[in-house]
C-alpha positions as CSV (number, residue, x, y, z in Angstrom):
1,X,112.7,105.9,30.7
2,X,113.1,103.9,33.7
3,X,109.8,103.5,34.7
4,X,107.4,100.3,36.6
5,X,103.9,99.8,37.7
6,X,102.0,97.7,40.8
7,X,98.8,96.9,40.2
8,X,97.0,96.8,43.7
9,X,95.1,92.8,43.7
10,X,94.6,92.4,47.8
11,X,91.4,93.9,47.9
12,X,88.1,91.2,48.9
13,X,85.7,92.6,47.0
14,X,82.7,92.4,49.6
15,X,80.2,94.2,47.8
16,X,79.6,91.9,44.7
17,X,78.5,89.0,47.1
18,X,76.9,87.0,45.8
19,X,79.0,87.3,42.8
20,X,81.9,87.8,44.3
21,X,83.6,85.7,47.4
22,X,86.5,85.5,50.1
23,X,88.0,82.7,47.5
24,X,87.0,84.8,44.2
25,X,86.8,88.5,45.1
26,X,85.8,90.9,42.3
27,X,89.2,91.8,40.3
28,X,89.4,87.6,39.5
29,X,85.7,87.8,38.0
30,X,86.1,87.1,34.1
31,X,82.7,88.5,33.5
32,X,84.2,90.9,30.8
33,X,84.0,88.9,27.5
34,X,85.4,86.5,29.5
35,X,88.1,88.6,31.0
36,X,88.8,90.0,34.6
37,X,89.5,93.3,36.0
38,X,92.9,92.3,37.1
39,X,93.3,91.0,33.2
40,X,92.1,94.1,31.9
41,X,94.2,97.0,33.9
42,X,97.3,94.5,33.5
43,X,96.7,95.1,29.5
44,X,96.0,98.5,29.6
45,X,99.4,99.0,31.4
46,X,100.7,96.6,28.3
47,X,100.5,100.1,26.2
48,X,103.0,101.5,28.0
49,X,105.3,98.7,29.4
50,X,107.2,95.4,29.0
51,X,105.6,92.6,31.2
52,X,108.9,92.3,33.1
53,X,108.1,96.3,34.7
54,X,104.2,95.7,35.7
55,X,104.0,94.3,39.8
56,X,101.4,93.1,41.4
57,X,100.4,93.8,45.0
58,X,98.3,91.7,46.2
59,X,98.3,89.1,50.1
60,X,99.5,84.8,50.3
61,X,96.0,84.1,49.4
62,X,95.5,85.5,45.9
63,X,99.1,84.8,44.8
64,X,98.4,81.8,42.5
65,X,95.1,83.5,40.9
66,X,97.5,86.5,40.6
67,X,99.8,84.2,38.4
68,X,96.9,82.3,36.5
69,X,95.3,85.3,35.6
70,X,98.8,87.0,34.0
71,X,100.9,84.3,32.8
72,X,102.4,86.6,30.7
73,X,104.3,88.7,33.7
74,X,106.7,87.1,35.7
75,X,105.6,85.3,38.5
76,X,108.3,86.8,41.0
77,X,106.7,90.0,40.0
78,X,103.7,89.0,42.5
79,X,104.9,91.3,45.3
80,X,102.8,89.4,48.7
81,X,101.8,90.8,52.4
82,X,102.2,88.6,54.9
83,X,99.0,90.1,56.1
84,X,96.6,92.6,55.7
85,X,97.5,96.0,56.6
86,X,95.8,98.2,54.3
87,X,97.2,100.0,51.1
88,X,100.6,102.5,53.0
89,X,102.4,99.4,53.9
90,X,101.5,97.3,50.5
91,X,102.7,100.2,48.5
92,X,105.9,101.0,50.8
93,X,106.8,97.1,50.9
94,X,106.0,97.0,46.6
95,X,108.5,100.5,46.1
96,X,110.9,99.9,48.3
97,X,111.2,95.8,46.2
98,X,111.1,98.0,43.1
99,X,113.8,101.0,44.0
100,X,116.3,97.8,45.0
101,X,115.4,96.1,41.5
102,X,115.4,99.2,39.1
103,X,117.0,102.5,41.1
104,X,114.6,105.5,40.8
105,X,112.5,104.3,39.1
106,X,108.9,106.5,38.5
107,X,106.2,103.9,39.5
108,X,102.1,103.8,39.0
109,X,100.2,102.1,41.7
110,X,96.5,101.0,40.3
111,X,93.6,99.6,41.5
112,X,93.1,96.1,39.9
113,X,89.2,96.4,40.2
114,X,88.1,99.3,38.5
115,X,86.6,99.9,35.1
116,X,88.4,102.3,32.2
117,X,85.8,103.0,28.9
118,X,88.0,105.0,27.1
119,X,91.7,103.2,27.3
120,X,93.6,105.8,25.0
121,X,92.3,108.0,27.2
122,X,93.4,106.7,30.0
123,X,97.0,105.9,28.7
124,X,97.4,109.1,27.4
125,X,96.7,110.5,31.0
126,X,98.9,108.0,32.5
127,X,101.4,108.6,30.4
128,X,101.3,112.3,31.0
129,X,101.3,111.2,34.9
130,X,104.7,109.5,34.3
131,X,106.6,112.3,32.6
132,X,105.6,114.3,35.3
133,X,106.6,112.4,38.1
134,X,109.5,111.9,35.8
135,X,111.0,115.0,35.8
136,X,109.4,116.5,39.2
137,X,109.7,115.5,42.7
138,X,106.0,115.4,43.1
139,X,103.1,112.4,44.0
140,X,100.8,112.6,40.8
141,X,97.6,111.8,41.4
142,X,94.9,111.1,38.5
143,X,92.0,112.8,39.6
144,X,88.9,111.4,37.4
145,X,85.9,114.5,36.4
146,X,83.1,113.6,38.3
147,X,79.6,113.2,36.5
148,X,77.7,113.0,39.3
149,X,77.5,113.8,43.3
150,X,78.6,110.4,43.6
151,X,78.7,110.0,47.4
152,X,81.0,106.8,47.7
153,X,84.0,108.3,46.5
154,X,86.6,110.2,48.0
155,X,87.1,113.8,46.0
156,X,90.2,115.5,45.6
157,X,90.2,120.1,46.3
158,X,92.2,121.0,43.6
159,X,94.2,124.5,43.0
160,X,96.4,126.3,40.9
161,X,96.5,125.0,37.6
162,X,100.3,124.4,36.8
163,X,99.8,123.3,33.5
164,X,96.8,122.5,31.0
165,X,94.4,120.6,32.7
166,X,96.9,119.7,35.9
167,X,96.3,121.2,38.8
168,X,98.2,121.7,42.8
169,X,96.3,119.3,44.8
170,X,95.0,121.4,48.0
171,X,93.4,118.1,50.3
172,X,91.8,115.0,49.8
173,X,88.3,115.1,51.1
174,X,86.4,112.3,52.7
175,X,83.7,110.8,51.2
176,X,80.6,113.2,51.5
177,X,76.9,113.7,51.9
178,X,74.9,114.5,49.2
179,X,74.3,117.5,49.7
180,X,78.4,118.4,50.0
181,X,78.7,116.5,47.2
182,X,76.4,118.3,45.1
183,X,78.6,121.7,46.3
184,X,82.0,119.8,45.3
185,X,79.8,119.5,41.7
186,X,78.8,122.9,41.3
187,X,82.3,124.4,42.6
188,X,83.7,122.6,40.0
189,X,87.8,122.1,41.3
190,X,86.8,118.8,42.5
191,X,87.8,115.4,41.0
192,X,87.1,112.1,42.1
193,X,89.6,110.2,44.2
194,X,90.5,106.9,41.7
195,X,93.1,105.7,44.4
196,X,96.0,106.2,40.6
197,X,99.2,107.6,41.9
198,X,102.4,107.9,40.3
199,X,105.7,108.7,41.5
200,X,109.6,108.0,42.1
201,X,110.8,105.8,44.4
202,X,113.1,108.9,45.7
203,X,110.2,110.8,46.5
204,X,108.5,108.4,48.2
205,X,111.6,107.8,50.4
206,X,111.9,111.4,51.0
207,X,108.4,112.4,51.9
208,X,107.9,109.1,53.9
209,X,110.9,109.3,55.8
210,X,109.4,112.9,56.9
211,X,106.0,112.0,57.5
212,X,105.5,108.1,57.8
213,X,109.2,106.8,58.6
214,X,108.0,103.4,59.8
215,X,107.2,102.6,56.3
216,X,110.6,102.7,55.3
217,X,111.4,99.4,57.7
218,X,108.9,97.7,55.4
219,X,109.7,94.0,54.8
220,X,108.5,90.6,54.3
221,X,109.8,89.7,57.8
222,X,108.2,92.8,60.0
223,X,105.2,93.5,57.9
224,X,103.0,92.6,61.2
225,X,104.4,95.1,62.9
226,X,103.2,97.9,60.0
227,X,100.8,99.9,61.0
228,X,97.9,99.1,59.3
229,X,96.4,102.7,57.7
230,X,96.0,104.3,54.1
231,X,98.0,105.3,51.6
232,X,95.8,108.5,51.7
233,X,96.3,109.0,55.7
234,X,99.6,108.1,56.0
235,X,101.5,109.7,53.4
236,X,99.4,112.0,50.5
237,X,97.7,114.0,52.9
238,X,100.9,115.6,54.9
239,X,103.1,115.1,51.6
240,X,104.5,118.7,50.5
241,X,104.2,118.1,46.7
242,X,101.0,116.9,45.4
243,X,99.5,117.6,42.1
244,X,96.5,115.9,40.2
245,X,96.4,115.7,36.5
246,X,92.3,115.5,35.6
247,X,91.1,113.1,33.5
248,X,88.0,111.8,31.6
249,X,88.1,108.3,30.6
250,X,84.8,106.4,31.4
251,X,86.0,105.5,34.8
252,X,83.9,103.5,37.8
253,X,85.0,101.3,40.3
254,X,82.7,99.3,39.8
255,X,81.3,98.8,43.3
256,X,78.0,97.7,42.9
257,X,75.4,95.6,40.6
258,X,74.3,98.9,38.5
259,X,77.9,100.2,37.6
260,X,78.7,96.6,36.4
261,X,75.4,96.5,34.0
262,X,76.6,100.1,33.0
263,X,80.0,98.8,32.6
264,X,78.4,95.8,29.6
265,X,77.8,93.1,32.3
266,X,75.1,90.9,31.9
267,X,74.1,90.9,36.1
268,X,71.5,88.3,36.2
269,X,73.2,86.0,33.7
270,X,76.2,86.0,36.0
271,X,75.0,85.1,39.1
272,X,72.6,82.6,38.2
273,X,76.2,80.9,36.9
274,X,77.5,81.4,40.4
275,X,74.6,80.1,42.2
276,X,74.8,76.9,39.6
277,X,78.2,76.6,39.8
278,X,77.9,76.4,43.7
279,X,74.9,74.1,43.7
């Protein structure tokens, strides 16, 4: 199986401030038992593959914390943006470094931030994500069963079920109001949007070059001129082959002060050690 991961690390993390900063954003926090987000996905992916095939994405700035954080990956595996352009040209820029390392290779692109409770689960789903993309020339997306009508997440319409429990994605859908969100609920062929997506590096070439050629020019030395738009906009939505295998696995993104205290964090303890550590 020739198969790699990026783990996406660029992101600031504005919304745990104070907790989090410009110089510490949320996936370098090691407020898990004294582990961080970015530690955590990096050894969930462990389950299914050598350090030498798991990337990080991620911009100049974090590059060292990147490296001090996984000592165990190699450090030329930390894939940089010369700037920030959002997540098409990060991921274009990270497949087209691994397609020249590895050929075809079928590659999962992962938040660094978010929060898995039930890792088996989640590796089994992942796992099930590759094999597809494997032997398909199809974008996988991981499409997470929503327990609520969460309205900060993007939802995914899904269709035809192809096989148990994966589906034919039919759009991605903005994040809603309540009271949309309470219809995507009771409907019930929605799935939350986790930002997972697997794929091969052919596909991606093939579908991009139809729909989002300029990302195939990505490189170290133009990256300014990228434009700087979503994954989501610039590719998934006008791809021809999308399909979204559902999953249930404890999942948040952690975005907020109540999802970390669901997620085992003691809040208050934290940040009064930020706002000592800062006096």
């Amino acid at each position: 199986m020739n198969r790699a991961a990026v783990i996406l690390a660029g992101g600031a993390g504005t919304r745990l401030r104070p907790l989090s900063s410009d110089e510490n954003p949320k996936q370098f926090l090691r407020i898990f038992e004294g582990r961080s987000l970015l530690q955590k996905t990096f050894e969930r992916l462990r389950r299914l593959l050598p350090a030498s095939r798991i990337h990080v994405s991620t911009n100049e700035q974090y590059r060292s914390k990147c490296v001090e954080h996984l000592p165990e990956m190699p450090a030329e595996n930390v894939i940089t943006e010369p700037s920030r352009r959002n997540t098409a040209p990060a991921i274009a820029l990270c497949t087209l470094t691994i397609e020249r390392q590895l050929g075809d290779a079928a590659i999962a692109f992962l938040p660094s931030d978010h929060f898995i409770g039930d890792e088996p689960e989640f590796i089994r789903v992942l796992d099930r994500g590759f094999a597809y993309a494997e032997s398909n020339p199809a974008f996988v997306t991981i499409g997470i069963d929503p327990t609520e009508p969460n309205t900060g997440y993007g939802y995914l319409e899904l269709g035809e079920e192809l096989e148990p429990s994966l589906m034919r994605l039919r759009q991605f859908k903005e994040k809603p109001s309540l009271e949309v969100a309470q219809e995507f609920l009771r409907a019930g062929n929605y799935a939350w949007n986790g930002g997972i997506f697997v794929w091969r590096a052919s596909v991606f070439r093939s579908e991009a070059s139809r729909v989002a050629p300029e990302l195939l020019r990505a490189s170290v030395e133009n990256y300014d001129e990228m434009p700087s738009i979503s994954i989501d906009y610039a590719v998934m939505e006008k791809a021809s082959n999308v399909v979204t295998i559902r999953g249930d696995f404890g999942w948040s993104d952690v975005g907020s002060f109540d999802a970390l205290r669901k997620a085992g964090v003691d809040v208050d303890a934290e940040l009064a050690k930020t706002a000592q550590s800062r006096e």
